[in-house]
N, C-alpha and C positions, 0 to 999 in steps of 0.2 A: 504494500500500500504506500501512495507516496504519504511522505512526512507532513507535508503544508493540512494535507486532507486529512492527517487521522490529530494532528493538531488542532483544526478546525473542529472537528467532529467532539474531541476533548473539552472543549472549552462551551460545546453546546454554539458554537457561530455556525450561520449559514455563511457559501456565497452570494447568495443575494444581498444578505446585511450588509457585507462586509462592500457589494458594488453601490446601494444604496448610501450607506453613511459616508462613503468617503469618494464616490462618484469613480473607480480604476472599473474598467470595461470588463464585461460578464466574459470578451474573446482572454485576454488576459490573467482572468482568476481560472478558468478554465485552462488554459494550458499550464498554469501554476499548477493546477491540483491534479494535471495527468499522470494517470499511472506510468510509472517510471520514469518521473522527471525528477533530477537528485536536487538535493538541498544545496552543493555548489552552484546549480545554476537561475535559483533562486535571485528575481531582481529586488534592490532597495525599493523598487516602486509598491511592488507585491508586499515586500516586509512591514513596510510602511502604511500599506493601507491595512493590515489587519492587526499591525499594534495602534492604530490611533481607531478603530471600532472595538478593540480590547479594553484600551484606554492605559496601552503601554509605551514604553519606548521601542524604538526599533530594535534597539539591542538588545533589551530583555525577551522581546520575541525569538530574537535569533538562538539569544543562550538555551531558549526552555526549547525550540525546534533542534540544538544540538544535541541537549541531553537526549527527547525523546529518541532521536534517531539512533541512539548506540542501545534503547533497551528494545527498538522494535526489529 
């Protein structure tokens, strides 16, 4: 499963929230959350829209998508 999506699914956030509150395109979250797209090629655009509808920073988004990805 990719990371971005079982993060998402985690935290109880949609993609649509996540295109709604912060206006990044539904093509965009969508290929963020394709299976088998790795967390290296994950954009700061992407990072940044679903830590400001978290109501995190980008980095803490990243840190907690790093851990989860070494236990998944």
């Amino acid at each position: 499963m990719n990371v971005l999506q079982k993060y998402l699914d985690k935290n109880k956030i949609s993609k649509y929230r996540v295109y709604k509150e912060t206006g990044i395109s539904k093509m965009t979250l969508s290929h963020a959350t394709a299976e088998g797209k790795k967390l290296e090629g994950q954009t700061v655009k992407v990072l940044s829209a679903v830590a400001k509808t978290l109501g995190k920073t980008p980095g803490q988004v990243l840190d907690d998508l790093i851990a989860l990805e070494k236990i998944i």
